[in-house]
SERO-4910 file (N, C-alpha, C, O; in steps of 0.05 Angstrom, whole numbers):
BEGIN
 pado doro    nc1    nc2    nc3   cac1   cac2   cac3    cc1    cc2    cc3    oc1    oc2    oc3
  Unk    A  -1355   1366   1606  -1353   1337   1611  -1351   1323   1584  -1368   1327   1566
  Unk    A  -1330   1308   1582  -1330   1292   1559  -1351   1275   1545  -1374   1277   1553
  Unk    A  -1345   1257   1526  -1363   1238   1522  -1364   1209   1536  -1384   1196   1541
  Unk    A  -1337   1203   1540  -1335   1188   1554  -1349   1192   1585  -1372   1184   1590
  Unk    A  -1335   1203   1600  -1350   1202   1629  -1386   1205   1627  -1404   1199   1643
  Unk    A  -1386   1213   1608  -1422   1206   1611  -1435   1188   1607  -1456   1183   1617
  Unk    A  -1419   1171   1584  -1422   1142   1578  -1418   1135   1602  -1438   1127   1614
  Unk    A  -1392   1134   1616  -1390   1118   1648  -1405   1121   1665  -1407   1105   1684
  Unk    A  -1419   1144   1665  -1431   1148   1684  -1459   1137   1683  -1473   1128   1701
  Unk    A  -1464   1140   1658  -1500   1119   1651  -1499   1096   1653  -1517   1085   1666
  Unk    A  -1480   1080   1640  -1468   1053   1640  -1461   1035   1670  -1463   1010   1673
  Unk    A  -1453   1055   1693  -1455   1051   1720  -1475   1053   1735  -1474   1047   1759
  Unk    A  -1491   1060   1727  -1518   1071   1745  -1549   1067   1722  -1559   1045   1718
  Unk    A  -1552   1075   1717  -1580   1068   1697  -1577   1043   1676  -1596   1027   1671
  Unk    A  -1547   1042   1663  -1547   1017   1646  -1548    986   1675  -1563    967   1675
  Unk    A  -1528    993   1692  -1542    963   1710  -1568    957   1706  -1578    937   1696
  Unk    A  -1580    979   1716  -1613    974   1722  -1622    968   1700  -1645    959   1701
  Unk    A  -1613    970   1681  -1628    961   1654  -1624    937   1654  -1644    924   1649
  Unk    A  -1598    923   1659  -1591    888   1646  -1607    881   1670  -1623    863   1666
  Unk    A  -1607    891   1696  -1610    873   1714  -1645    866   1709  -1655    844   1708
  Unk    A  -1661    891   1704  -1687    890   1697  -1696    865   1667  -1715    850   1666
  Unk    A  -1675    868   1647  -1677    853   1632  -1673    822   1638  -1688    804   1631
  Unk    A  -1654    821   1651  -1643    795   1665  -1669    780   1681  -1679    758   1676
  Unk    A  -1677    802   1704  -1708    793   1709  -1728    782   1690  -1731    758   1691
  Unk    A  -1734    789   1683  -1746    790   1648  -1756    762   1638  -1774    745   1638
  Unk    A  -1730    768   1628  -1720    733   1615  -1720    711   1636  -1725    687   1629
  Unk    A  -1716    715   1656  -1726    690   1671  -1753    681   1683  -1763    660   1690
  Unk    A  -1760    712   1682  -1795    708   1687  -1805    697   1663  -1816    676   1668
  Unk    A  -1807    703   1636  -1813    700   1611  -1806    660   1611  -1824    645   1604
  Unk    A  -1789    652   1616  -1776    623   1619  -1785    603   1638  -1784    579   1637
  Unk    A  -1794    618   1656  -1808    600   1677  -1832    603   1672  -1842    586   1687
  Unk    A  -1853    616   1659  -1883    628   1655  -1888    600   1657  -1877    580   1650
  Unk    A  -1914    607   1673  -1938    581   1672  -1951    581   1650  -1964    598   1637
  Unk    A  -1945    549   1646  -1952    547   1606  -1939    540   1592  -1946    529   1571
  Unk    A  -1910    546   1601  -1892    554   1577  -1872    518   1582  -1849    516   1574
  Unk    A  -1888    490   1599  -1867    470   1598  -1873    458   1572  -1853    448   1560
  Unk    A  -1899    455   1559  -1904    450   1539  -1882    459   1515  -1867    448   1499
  Unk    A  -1890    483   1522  -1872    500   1498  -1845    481   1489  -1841    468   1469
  Unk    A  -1829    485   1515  -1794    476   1518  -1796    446   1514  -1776    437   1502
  Unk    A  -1816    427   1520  -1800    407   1514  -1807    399   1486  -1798    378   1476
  Unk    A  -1830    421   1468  -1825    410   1444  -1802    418   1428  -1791    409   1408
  Unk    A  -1799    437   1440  -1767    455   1432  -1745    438   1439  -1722    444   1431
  Unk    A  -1749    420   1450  -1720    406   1465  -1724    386   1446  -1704    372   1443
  Unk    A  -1745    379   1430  -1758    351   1411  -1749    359   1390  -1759    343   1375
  Unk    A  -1736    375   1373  -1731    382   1345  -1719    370   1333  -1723    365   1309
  Unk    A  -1696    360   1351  -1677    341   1340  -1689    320   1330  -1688    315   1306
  Unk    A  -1705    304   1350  -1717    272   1346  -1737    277   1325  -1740    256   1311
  Unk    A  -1753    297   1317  -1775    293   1295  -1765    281   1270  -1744    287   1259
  Unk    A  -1781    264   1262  -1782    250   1238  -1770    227   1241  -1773    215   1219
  Unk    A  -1758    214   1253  -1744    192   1259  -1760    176   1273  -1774    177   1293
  Unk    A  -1747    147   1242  -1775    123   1262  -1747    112   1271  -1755     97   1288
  Unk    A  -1716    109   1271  -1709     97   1276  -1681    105   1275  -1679    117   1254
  Unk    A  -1653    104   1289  -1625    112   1283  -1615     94   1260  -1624     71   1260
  Unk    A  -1597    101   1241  -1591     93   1227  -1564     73   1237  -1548     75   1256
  Unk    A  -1567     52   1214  -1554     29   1223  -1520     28   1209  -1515     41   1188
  Unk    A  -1502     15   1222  -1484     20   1208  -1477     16   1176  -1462     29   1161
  Unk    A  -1493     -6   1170  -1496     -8   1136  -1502     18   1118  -1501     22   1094
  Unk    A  -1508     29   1133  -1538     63   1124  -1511     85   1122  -1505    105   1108
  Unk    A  -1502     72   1141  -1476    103   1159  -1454    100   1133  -1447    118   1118
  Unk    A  -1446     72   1133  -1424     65   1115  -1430     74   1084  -1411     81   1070
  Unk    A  -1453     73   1075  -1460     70   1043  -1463    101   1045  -1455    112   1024
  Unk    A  -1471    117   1061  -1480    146   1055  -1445    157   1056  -1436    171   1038
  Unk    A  -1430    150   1077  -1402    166   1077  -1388    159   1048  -1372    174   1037
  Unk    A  -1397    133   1036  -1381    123   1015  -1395    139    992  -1380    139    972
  Unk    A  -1416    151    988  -1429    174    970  -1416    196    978  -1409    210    959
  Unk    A  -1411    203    999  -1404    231   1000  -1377    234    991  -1369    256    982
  Unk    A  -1361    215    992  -1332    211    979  -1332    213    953  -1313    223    942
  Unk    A  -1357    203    936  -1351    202    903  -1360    230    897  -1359    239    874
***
């Protein structure tokens, strides 16, 4: 038997069961009790440090630096 058909043949039958097990996994791991805390400071990364959006005066003078 080649190398190939044994690859196909694990890849059809034991590799499913692997992603599908993994696939389980990761969604159990994502839903864990506990874990909403986690995500929405993760979803907050963007907004940290900002007291405020920058105004168009702010927008205009920084693009006109980045030009010189």
């Amino acid at each position: 038997m080649d190398t190939y058909s044994v690859l196909r043949e694990f890849a059809g039958s034991w590799g499913l069961v692997f992603l599908f097990a993994f696939f389980v996994g990761a969604v159990l791991f994502a839903f864990r009790p506990g874990s909403r805390e986690t995500h929405r400071d993760i979803a907050n990364i963007p907004f940290r440090n900002e007291d405020k959006p920058a105004s168009d005066d702010e927008a205009s003078v920084d693009l006109k630096e980045a030009r010189s």
